[in-house]
C-alpha positions as CSV (number, residue, x, y, z in Angstrom):
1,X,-20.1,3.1,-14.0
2,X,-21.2,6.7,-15.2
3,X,-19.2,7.6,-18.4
4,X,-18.4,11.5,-19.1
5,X,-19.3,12.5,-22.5
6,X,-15.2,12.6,-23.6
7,X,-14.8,9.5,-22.9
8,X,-16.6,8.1,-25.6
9,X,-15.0,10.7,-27.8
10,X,-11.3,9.4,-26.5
11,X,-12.3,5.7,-27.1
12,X,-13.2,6.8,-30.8
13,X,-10.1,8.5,-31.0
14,X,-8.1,5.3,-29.9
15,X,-10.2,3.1,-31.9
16,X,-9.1,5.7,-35.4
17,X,-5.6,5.4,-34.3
18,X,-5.5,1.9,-34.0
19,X,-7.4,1.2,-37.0
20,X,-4.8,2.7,-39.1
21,X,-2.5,0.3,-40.6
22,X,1.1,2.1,-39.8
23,X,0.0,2.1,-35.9
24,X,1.8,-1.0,-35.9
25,X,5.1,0.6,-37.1
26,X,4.9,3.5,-34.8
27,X,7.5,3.4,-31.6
28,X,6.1,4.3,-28.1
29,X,7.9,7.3,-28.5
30,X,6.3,8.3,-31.4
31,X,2.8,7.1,-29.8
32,X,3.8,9.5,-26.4
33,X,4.6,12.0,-29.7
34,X,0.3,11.7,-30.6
35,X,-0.1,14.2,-27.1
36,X,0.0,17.3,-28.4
37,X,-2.8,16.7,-31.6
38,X,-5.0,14.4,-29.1
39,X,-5.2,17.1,-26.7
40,X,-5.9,19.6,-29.4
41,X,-8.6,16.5,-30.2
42,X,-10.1,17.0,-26.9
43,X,-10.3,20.9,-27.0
44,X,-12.4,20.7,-29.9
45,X,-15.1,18.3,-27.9
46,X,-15.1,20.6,-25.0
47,X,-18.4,22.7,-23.7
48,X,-17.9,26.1,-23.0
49,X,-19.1,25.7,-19.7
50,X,-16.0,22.9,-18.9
51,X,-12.9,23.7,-17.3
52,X,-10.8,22.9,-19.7
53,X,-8.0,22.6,-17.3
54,X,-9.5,20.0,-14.9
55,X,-10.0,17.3,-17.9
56,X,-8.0,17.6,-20.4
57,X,-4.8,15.7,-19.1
58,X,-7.0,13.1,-17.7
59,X,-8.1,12.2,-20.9
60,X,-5.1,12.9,-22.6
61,X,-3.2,10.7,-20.6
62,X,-5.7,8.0,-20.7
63,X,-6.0,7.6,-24.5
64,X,-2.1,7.6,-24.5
65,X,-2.3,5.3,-21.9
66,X,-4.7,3.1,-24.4
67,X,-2.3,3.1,-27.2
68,X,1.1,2.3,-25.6
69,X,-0.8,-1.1,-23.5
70,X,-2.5,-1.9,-27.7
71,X,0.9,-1.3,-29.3
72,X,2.7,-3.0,-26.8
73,X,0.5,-6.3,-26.5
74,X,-0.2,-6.0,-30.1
75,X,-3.6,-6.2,-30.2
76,X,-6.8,-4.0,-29.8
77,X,-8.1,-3.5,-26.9
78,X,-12.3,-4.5,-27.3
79,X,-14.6,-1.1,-27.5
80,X,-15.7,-1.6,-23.7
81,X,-11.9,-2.3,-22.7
82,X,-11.4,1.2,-23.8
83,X,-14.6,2.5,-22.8
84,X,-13.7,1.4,-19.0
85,X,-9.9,2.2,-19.1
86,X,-10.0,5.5,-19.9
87,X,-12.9,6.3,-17.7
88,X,-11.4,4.8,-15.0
89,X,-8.1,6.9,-15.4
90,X,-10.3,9.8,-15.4
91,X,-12.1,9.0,-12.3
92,X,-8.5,8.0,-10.5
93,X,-6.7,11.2,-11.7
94,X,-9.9,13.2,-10.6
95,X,-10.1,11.3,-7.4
96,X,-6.3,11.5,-6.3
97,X,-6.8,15.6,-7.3
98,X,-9.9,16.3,-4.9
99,X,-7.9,13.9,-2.2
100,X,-4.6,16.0,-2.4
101,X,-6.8,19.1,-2.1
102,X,-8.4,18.2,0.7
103,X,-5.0,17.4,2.5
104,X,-3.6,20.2,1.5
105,X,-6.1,22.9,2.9
């Protein structure tokens, strides 16, 4: 699997969040809450040359995505669990995009 450079930004993310002790207290409404300052997370990581646009709810959604399944099963996910999971919600959302283009041209 090729990994885009966020990624491994977003898996450090999840693995700060996690690693804080009142994670474990927090509802999964208050997790779904964490959007707004992850995707401000994200900005901050992003080359000029990147379309901002096309990435940033993939990996928004991903890391979210992360933390509810942790929070939920009560229990970190491994590095590489993260790693993989969010990369491969970035390459779905990014694939179902270019698909829906293409069917609607």
């Amino acid at each position: 699997m090729t990994y885009h450079s966020l990624t491994i930004h977003c898996a450090s993310l999840c693995l700060d969040v996690m690693s804080a002790p009142h994670f474990w207290d927090y509802t999964e409404s208050d997790i779904v809450a964490f959007k707004e300052e992850v995707v401000s997370q994200i900005k901050a990581r992003l080359s000029d040359d990147e379309k901002a646009n096309d990435v940033i709810e993939p990996f928004a959604s991903g890391v979210l995505k992360v933390l509810i399944y942790s929070h939920l099963e009560h229990t970190k996910m491994p590095p590489a669990s993260i790693i993989d999971t969010i990369q491969q919600h970035f390459d779905d959302l990014m694939f179902y995009k270019t698909q829906s283009q293409i069917l609607f041209e």
